[in-house]
TORLOMI-611879 format. One record per residue (C-alpha): x, y, z. Coordinates in steps of 0.1 Angstrom, whole numbers, plus 5000, padded with zeros to 4 digits. Example, Ala and Ser with C-alpha at 12.3 -4.5 7.8 and 13.67 -1.06 7.14 Angstrom:
2
512349555078 513749895071 
END
This chain:
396
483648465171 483748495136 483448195116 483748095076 482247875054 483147735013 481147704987 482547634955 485347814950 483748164965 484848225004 482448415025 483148575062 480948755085 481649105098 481249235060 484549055054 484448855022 486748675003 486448674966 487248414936 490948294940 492348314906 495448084888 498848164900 497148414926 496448214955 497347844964 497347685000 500847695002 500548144993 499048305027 497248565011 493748614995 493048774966 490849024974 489449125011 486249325011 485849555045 482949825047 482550015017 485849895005 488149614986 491249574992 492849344965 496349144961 499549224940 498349034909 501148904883 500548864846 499548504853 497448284830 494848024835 497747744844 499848004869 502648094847 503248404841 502748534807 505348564777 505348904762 506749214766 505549484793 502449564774 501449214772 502049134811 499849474820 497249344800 497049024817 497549124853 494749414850 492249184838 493148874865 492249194886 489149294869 488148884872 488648914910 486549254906 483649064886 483648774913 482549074940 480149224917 482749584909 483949704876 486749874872 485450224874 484950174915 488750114916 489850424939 493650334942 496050174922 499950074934 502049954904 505349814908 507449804875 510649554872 512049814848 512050224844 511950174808 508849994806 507050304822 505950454789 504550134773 502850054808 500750364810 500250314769 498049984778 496750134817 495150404804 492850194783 491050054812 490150404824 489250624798 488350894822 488350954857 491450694862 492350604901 494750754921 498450604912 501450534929 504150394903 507950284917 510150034903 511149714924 512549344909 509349174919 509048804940 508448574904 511948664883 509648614850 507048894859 507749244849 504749414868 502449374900 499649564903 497849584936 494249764942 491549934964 488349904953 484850094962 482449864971 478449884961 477150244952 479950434978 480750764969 483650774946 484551154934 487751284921 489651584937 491651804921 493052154930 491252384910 493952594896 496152214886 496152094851 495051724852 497751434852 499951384818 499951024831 496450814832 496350904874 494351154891 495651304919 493051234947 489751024949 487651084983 485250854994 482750945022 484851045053 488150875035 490551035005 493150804988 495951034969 498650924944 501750904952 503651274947 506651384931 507851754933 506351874901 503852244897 500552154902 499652464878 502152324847 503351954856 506852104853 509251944875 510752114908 514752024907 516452064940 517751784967 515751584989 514551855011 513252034981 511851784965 510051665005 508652045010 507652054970 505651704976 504251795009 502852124997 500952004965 499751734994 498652025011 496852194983 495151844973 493551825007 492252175012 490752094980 488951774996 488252025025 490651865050 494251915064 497251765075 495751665109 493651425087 496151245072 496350905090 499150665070 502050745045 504050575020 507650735015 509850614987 513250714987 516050684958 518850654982 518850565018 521350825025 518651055019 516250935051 517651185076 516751505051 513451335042 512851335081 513851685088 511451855060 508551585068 508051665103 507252015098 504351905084 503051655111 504451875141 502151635163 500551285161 502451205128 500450965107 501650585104 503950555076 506950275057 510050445042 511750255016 514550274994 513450224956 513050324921 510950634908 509450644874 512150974863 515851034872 514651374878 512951304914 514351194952 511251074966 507851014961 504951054991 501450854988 499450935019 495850815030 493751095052 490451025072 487951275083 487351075113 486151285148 488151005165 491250985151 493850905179 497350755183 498150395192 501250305203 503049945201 504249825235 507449645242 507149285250 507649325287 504249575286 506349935286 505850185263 508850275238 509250685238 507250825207 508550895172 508351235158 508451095121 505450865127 503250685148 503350335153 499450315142 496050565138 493050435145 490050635128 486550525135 486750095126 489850125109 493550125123 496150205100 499750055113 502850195101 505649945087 506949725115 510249625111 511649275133 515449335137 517549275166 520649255183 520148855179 518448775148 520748955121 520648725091 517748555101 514548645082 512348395095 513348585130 512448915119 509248825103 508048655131 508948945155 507649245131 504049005127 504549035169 504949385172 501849405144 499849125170 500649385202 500049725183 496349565171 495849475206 496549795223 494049955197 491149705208 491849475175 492849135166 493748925140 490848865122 490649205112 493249265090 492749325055 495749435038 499049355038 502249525023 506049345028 508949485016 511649225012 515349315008 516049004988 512748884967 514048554962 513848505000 510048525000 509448125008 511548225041 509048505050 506348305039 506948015064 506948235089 503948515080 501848155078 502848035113 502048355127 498948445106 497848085106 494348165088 492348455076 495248595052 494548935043 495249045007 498749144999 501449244979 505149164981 508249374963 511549404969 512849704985 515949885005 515149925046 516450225064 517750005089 521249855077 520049475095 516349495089 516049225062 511749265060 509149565068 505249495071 502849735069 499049625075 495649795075 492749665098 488949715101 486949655129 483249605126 
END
């Protein structure tokens, strides 16, 4: 059983989970969420807003608010005993397109070379006054950290680069359709711009020496809802079995030029293997050929986003929270995990300024151990789903 003790303001855990430094307007009792979880080689940190020392977030303009919520980040870094340069993946969500330029201007400074991978989308964001969260994974202690790049690819325009592997695990930015060779974007429709994505994702991890077959979890921004069925069709030809967990939303891309954007995680794990989440009566729902309910690769389980709607709770997000975090609780289960090892935590709202609702509930059925997280609003494929979750967990 694992147990935890405080000292001062620094949380530790057994199991190599440990919680780092909570910093102002970051974490409170009241916020179920930590700021950073560490698991293994790695460190999975929270959405951090521009926040000062008393919790509010910053004035200023765009350049201002990056400034302050990469270096609360870099704090939470310090208090585990990581720079910056051990950062292996970076998700930034921008309130506004336009601030894109001016972002990168000031995010670029913290990594002079060899940046993170990136994934970028814009999203209004849970506190009205911020106009950026930034959200991390870290690599902890002396871990391998190398970047990948095709060899035949020019490097990034923007301050990304395109894949960092890590022992057995490679984190890659989120992908638009662009030429590798030039950066010039690919125009076409969705199913274009899903085969030009999947392809350079495809080059990326031959040059990492994998394949598809290792990719275990996927992130899939869309522009348009309306565009989830093409996605779909063009996606699948890539996973043509044991599709990797994955979240499809509806949100903003950094250029009016693109459809979607995919960021996928792969594992070169011997034992990768499908989980699937049971119903609540014990029988097993028919599988999806889009994605897999979770992948569990060696210690770690990677779920896809669980939505809660049903015929009874439209309306209700408290509902569907608590029956997504259920579907989460039974998936974890039937992969030989629990609770206690979850470290990171991504909810997609459809209304931001509902987040005390979702709270209430994540809290009751959390009740302690929070992993890190990040919250943003974002569009659902399903017309009632009102909140998606998607979680990552590491077993010792």
């Amino acid at each position: 059983m694992r147990t935890r003790t405080f000292v001062a303001t620094v949380f530790a855990a057994a199991c190599c989970l440990a919680l780092i430094v909570p910093l102002a307007g970051q974490q409170t009792p009241a916020r179920p969420f930590r700021p950073a979880v560490r698991a293994g080689n790695f460190l999975y940190l929270s959405g951090a807003l521009p926040a000062g020392p008393d919790g509010r977030i910053v004035a200023g303009d765009i350049k201002a608010q990056t400034t302050r919520a990469l270096d609360n980040l870099r704090s939470v870094l310090a208090a585990n005993g990581a720079q910056m340069d051990r950062v292996a993946a970076v998700s930034v969500y921008l309130k506004r397109a336009g601030d894109f330029a001016a972002m990168n201007e000031v995010y670029r400074t913290y990594w002079p070379s060899d940046p993170p991978v990136r994934t970028t989308v814009i999203a209004p964001l849970v506190v009205p006054e911020a106009l950026v969260e930034i959200s991390m994974i870290a690599i902890a202690g002396g871990a391998e950290r190398t970047v990948i790049r095709p060899a035949d690819w020019l490097t990034s325009p923007n301050p990304y680069s395109y894949a960092i592997r890590s022992g057995d695990t490679l984190f890659m930015s989120g992908l638009v359709s662009r030429h590798g060779k030039d950066n010039t974007p690919i125009q076409g429709d969705v199913t274009v711009q899903t085969h030009a994505v999947m392809r350079n994702a495809g080059a990326i991890l031959k040059a990492a020496g994998m394949d598809y077959r290792d990719v275990v979890s996927a992130r899939v921004f869309l522009t348009d809802t309306a565009l989830f069925e093409a996605m779909n069709a063009a996606y699948r030809a890539y996973f043509p079995s044991d599709p990797p967990a994955r979240a499809t939303v509806r949100a903003g891309l950094t250029s009016a030029d693109y459809r979607v954007e995919i960021a996928l995680t792969a594992v070169a794990a011997k034992d990768r293997r499908v989980v699937g989440t049971p119903n609540a009566d014990g029988s097993t729902a028919p599988p999806n050929p889009n994605l897999s309910s979770a992948i569990r690769a060696g210690d770690r389980l990677f779920l896809s986003g669980m939505l809660g709607n049903t015929d009874g709770n439209a309306g209700d997000l408290g509902s569907q929270t608590r029956e997504a975090l259920a579907r989460v609780g039974r998936t974890l289960q039937a992969a030989g995990f629990d609770w206690s090892h979850v470290v990171d935590s991504t909810v997609y709202l459809t209304d931001a300024t509902r987040t005390p609702e979702m709270n209430d509930a994540y809290q009751q059925m959390l009740l302690k151990g929070f992993p890190a997280r990040a919250t943003i609003e974002a569009g659902l494929m399903s017309p009632t789903a009102l909140v998606e979750i998607m979680m990552t967990a590491v077993k010792n």
